[in-house]
Each structure stands twice: as structure tokens, then as C-alpha cells.
C-alpha positions as CSV (number, residue, x, y, z in Angstrom):
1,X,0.0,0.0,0.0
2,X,1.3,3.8,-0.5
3,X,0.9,4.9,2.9
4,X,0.2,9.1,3.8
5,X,2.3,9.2,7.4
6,X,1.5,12.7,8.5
7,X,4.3,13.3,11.7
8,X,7.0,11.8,9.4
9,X,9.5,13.9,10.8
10,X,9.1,13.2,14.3
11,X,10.9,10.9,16.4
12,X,8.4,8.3,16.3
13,X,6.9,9.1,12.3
14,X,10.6,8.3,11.2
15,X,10.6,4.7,12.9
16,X,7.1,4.2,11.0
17,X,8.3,5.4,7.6
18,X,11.3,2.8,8.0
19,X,9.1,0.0,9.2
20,X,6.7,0.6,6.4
21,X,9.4,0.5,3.9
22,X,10.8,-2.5,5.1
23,X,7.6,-4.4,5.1
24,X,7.2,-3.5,1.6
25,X,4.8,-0.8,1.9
26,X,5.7,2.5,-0.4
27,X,5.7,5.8,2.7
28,X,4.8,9.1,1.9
29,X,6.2,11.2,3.8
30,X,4.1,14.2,5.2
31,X,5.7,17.5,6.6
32,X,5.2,20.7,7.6
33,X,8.8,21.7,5.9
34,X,10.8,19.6,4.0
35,X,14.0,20.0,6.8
36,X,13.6,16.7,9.0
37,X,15.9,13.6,8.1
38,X,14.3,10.8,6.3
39,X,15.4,7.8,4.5
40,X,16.8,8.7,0.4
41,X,14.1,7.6,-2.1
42,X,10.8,8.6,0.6
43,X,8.7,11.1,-1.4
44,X,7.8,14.0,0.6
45,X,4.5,16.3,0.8
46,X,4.3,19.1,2.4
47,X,1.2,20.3,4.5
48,X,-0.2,21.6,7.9
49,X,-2.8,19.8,9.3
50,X,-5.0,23.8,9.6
51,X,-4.2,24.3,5.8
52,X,-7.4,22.3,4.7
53,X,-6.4,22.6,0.7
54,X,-3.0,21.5,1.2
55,X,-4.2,18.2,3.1
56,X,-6.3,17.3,-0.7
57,X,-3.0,17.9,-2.2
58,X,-1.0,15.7,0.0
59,X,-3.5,12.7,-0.3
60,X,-3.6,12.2,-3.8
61,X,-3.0,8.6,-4.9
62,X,-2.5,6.8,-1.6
63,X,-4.5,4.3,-0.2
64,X,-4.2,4.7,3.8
65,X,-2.8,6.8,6.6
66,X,-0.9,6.8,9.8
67,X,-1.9,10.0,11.5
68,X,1.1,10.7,14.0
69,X,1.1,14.7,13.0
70,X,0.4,16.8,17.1
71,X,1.6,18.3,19.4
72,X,2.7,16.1,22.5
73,X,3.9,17.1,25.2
74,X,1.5,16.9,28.6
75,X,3.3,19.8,30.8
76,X,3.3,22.6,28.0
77,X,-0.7,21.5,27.3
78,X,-1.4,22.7,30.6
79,X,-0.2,26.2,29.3
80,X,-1.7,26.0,25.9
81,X,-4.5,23.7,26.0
82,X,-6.5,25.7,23.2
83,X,-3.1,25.1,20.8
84,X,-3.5,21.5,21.6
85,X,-6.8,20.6,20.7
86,X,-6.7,22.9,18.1
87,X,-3.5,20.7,16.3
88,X,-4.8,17.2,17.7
89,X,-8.6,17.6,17.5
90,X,-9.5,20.6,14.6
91,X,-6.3,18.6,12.7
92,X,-7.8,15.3,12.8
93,X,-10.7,17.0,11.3
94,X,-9.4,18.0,8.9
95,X,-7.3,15.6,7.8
96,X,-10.9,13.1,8.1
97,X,-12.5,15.9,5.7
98,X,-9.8,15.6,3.1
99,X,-9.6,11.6,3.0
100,X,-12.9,11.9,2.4
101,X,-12.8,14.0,-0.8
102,X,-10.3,11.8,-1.8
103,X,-11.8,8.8,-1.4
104,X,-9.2,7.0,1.2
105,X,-10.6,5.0,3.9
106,X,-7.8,3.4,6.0
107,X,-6.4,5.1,8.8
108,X,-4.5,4.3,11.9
109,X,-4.1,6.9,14.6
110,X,-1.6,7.2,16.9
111,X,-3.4,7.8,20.7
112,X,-1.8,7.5,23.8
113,X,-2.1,5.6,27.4
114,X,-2.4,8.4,28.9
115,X,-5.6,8.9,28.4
116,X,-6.9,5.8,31.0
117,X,-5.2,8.6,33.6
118,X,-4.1,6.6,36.6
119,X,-6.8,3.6,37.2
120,X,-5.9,1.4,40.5
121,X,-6.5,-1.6,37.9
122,X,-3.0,-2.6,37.0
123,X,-2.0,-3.4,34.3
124,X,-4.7,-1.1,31.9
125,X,-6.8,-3.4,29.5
126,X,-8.3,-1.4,26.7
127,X,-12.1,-1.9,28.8
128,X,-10.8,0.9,31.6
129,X,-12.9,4.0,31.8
130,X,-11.4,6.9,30.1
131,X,-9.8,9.8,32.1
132,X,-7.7,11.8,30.7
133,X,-5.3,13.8,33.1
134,X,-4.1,16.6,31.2
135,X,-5.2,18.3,28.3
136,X,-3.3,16.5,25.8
137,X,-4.8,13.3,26.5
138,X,-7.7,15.0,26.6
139,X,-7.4,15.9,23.3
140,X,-5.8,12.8,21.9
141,X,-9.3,11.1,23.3
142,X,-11.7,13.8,21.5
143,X,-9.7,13.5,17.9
144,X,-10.4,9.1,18.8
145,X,-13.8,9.9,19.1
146,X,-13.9,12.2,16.0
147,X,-12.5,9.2,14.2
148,X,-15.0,6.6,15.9
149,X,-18.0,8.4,14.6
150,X,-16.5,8.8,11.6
151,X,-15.4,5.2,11.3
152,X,-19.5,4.4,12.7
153,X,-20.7,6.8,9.8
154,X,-19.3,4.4,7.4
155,X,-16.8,6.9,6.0
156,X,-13.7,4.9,7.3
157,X,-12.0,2.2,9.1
158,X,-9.5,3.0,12.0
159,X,-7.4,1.5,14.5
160,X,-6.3,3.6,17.3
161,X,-3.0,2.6,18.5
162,X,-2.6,4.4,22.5
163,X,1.2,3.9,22.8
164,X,2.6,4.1,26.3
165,X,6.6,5.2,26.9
166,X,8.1,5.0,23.6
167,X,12.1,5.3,23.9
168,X,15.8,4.3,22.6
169,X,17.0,5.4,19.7
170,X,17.9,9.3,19.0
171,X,14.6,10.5,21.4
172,X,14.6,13.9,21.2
173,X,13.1,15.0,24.1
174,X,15.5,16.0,27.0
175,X,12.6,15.2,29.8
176,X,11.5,11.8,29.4
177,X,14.3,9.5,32.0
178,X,15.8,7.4,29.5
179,X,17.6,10.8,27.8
180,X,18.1,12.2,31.8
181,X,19.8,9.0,33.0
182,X,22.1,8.9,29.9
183,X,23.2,12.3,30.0
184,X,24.1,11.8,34.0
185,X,25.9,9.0,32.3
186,X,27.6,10.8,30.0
187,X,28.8,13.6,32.0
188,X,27.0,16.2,30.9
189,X,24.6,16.7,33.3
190,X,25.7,16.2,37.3
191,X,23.3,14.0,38.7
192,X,19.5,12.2,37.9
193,X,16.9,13.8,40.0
194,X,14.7,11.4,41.3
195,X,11.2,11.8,42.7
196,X,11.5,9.8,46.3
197,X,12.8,6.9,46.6
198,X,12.6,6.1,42.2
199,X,10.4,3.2,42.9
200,X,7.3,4.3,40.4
201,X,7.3,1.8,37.9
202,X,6.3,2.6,34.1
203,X,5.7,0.7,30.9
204,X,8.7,1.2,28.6
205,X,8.4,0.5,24.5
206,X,11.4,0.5,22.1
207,X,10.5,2.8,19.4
208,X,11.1,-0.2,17.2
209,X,8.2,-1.9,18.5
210,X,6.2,0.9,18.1
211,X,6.7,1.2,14.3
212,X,6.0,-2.1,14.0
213,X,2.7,-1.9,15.9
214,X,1.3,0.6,12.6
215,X,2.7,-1.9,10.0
216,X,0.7,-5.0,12.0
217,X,-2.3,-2.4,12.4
218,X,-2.3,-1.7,8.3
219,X,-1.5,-5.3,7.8
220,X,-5.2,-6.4,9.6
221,X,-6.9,-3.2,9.3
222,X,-10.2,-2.3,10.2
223,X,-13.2,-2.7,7.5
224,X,-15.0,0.6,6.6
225,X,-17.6,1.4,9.5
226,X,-15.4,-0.4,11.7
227,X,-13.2,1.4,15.0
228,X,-10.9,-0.5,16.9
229,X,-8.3,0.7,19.7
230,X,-5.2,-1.5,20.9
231,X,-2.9,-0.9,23.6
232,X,0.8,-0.8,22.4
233,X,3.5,-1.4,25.3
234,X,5.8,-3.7,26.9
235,X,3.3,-5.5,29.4
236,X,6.5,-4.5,32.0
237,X,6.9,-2.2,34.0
238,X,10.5,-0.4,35.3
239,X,11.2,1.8,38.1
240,X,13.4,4.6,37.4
241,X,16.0,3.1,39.7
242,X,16.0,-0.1,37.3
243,X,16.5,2.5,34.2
244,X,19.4,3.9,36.2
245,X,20.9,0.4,36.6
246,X,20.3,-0.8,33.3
247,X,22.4,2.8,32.4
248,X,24.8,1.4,34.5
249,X,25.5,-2.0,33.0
250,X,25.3,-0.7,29.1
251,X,27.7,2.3,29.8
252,X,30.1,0.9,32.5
253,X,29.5,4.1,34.2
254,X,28.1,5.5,37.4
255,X,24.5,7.2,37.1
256,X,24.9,9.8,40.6
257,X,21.2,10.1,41.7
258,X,19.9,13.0,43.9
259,X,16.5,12.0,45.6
260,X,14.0,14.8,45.5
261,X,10.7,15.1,48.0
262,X,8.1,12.5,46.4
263,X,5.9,13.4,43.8
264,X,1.5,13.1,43.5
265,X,2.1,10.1,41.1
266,X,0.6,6.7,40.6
267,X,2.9,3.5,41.8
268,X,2.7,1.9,38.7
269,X,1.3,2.2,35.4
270,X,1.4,-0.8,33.1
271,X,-0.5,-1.6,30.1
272,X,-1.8,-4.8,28.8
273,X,-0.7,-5.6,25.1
274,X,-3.0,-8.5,24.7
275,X,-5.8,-7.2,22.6
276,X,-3.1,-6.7,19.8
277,X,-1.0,-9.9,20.8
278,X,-4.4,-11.8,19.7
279,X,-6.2,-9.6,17.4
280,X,-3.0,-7.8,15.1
281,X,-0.3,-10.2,15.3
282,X,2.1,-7.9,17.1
283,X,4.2,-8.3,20.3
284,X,7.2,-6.3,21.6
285,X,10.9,-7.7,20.3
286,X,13.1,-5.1,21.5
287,X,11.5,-3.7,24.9
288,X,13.5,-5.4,27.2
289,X,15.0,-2.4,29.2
290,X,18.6,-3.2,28.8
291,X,17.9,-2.7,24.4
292,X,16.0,0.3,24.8
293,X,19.2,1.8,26.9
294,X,21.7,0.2,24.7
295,X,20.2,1.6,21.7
296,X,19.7,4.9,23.4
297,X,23.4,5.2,24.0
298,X,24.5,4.0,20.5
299,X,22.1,6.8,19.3
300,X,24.3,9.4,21.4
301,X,27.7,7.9,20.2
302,X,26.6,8.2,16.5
303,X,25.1,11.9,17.4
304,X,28.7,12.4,19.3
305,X,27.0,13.3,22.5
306,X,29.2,11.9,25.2
């Protein structure tokens, strides 16, 4: 299939486009500026998911999409929650509006776990209540249910794919622990600030595994009028003292840890794959913590970071 992957020049829109190509699928790559890395030979479109015209343009002749194109980060939505469901809810309209002219009637969305909040049912099955913490989950569940009525109007079929901690490889984002613990690794910052005593436990995904999860979900993808939502993780959980000693082991290096006051935060959160284990064919290869860091830290020796 010639796949539309709007977000291809994110961290996690990159992994797709790869794993698509390797699969045999033909990627299209969709921008907002044709400046992010991609593989030679991917043709690129530009658009912006507000520019309604230019979303017509960039789904001529393809067949289905993997909508990873929003804004994603839970702390700044706090700040800006209008931008956010502006990007991730008026976006996904629009991009629904324009497969629709065009006739295309695949699509697989990229959600996130975050939206179950932080039930006392560990780990999450995709039957928990919705409740979305923040408003970015909040608006990653409103653009799911624009697609699930659209799906229920007969106008598609979708799979919503609520990915938990994706990480390893070059990940961007300074914040998340994996990136923290490596740089305390590496020197360049002091120590890892830890909330209390680090024991919260997470689920971890390699970002390989997450790319995969969109090629299973094209592979066995819904039938027009149909919605279906999987959760994508590990099935694991890790506390951030466990990242720290799995830092430890790949690097041969000490990880100094300052313990902070402890923080309002759930014990553990832990999905449950199972749904897509049964339903899509897909399980996790590379998610044991040790790959995720190792992989991580060959990402910073290539980008000469240590």
C-alpha cells in the first residue's frame, strides 16, 4: 500500500516510515517543511494539518494513513491547551475531511495511554474508563472519538494505537528518563533527579516496536464502518532506579542520583498488550530495558554526545 504518514519527521513518524518500507509498503512522507531527516528515495508532501487545501494535495494517490502529525507534550498542554486541541482535534478533522474528498478510507491513529489517567487496575486493558489527566490526553481522546464516529458513519475504518513510553533510539526529548539518565551517564549533566525513593514503575516501549505496531495495524486493518483501539507497550513495567541500573550496566558508568521530596504520582502504570498480541499479530521484540538503553546510547555515540 502507498501509505500518507503525517508526523514523518518526528521521532516516532521516522521509525514508522522505515518500518513501512521494510515491510514492503511504499511511505509518503508528510511534513510541515521539508527540513527533518528521512530515508533517500521517501517522497515527501508538504502540508499543515490547519491548511485544509493542502491536506487534498497531499493525499492524492494513496491508499491509507498513519496520523502521528500533534503536538505532544502533557506539561506545555497545561499552558496551551486551546493550541493543543486545536493541532490534535481541529487537525484530525481536517485531515478526516480531506480523505474523504479523496476517497481514502484506512487510517490508523496514533493515541496514547495516557488517556486511562491513573486507574488502581493494574495493568490497563483497553475496557478501563477513560480519564484523561491533562489536556493533551484529553485531546488525543476527542480527535479518537472524531474518528470513531466517523469510522461508525461508514466513511472509514480506523485502529487507534494508544502507545505508552516510547524510547531508545535518537529520542529527542531532554525530559523523558531514559535521555536524563544517559546524560548523567555521560557527564553532561551532574546527577539524575529522582522523585522519592525512584520506585514508580512505568511501561517502557522501544520505538522499534512501536513502528511495527502501525505496520501489524495496516496489515489487519479495520473494515470501513469499523473502530478498533489496541494498547501498544511492553506488558512490564520499570522503576526509574531499574533505568538507572540498566544505564549502568550498558555504559560501565556511574548514574549519581539526587533524591527529590516524592511526587502526587501513581505507583505503577502498566498496560496490557493482549488485545493486539491476539487480534493484530504484534508483540514487543526489542522492549526489554537493557535494548532500549543500549540503543539509546549508541544513538548518542553516532550523534557524538558523550
Amino acid at each position: 500500500m502507498r501509505v500518507l504518514v503525517t508526523g514523518a519527521g518526528g521521532y516516532i513518524g521516522r521509525a514508522v516510515v522505515e518500518a513501512l518500507r521494510q515491510a514492503g509498503h511504499e511511505p509518503v512522507a508528510m511534513l510541515r517543511s521539508e527540513r527533518s531527516r528521512l530515508p533517500v528515495g521517501v517522497e515527501i508532501r508538504t502540508s499543515d494539518l490547519l491548511v485544509a487545501d493542502t491536506l487534498v494535495k497531499a493525499l492524492r494517490d494513496v491508499d491509507a494513513v498513519c496520523h502521528l502529525a500533534g503536538l505532544t507534550r502533557a506539561r506545555e498542554s497545561w499552558e496551551q491547551p486551546l493550541r493543543y486541541f486545536a493541532v490534535n482535534v481541529t487537525g484530525t478533522v481536517g485531515l478526516l475531511e480531506a480523505m474523504a474528498a479523496r476517497g481514502v478510507n484506512i487510517l490508523v491513529f496514533a493515541s496514547t495511554g495516557a488517556i486511562y489517567g491513573t486507574p488502581e487496575s493494574q495493568p490497563m486493558g483497553e475496557d478501563l474508563p477513560d480519564a484523561p489527566p491533562h489536556p493533551y490526553a484529553a485531546s488525543k481522546q476527542a480527535a479518537e472519538s472524531v474518528i470513531e464516529w466517523q469510522a461508525r458513519a461508514g466513511g472509514i475504518g480506523a485502529l487507534a494505537l494508544r502507545l505508552f513510553n516510547v524510547a531508545a533510539g535518537a529520542d529527542p526529548d531532554p525530559t523523558r528518563i531514559v535521555p536524563r539518565v544517559l546524560a548523567a551517564a555521560a557527564g553532561q549533566s551532574p546527577s539524575v533527579e529522582v522523585n522519592g525513593d525512584g520506585s514508580a514503575v512505568r511501561d517502557f516501549l522501544h520505538v522499534d516496536d512501536a513502528a511495527r505496531a502501525f505496520v501489524a495495524a495496516l496489515d489487519s486493518h479495520a473494515e470501513v464502518g469499523q473502530f478498533r483501539r489496541y494498547n501498544i507497550g511492553s506488558g512490564t513495567g520499570a522503576s526509574v532506579l531499574d533505568v538507572v541500573a540498566a544505564a549502568e550496566r550498558v555504559t560501565g558508568r556511574s548514574v549519581p542520583i539526587v533524591h527529590r521530596p516524592p511526587a502526587a504520582e501513581p505507583q505503577a502504570l502498566v498496560c496490557d498488550p493482549s488485545r493486539a498480541a491476539a487480534e493484530l499479530g504484534w508483540k514487543p521484540r526489542r522492549s526489554d530495558l537493557d535494548t532500549i538503553v543500549q540503543d539509546a546510547w549508541t544513538s548518542r555515540t553516532q550523534q557524538g554526545r558523550q
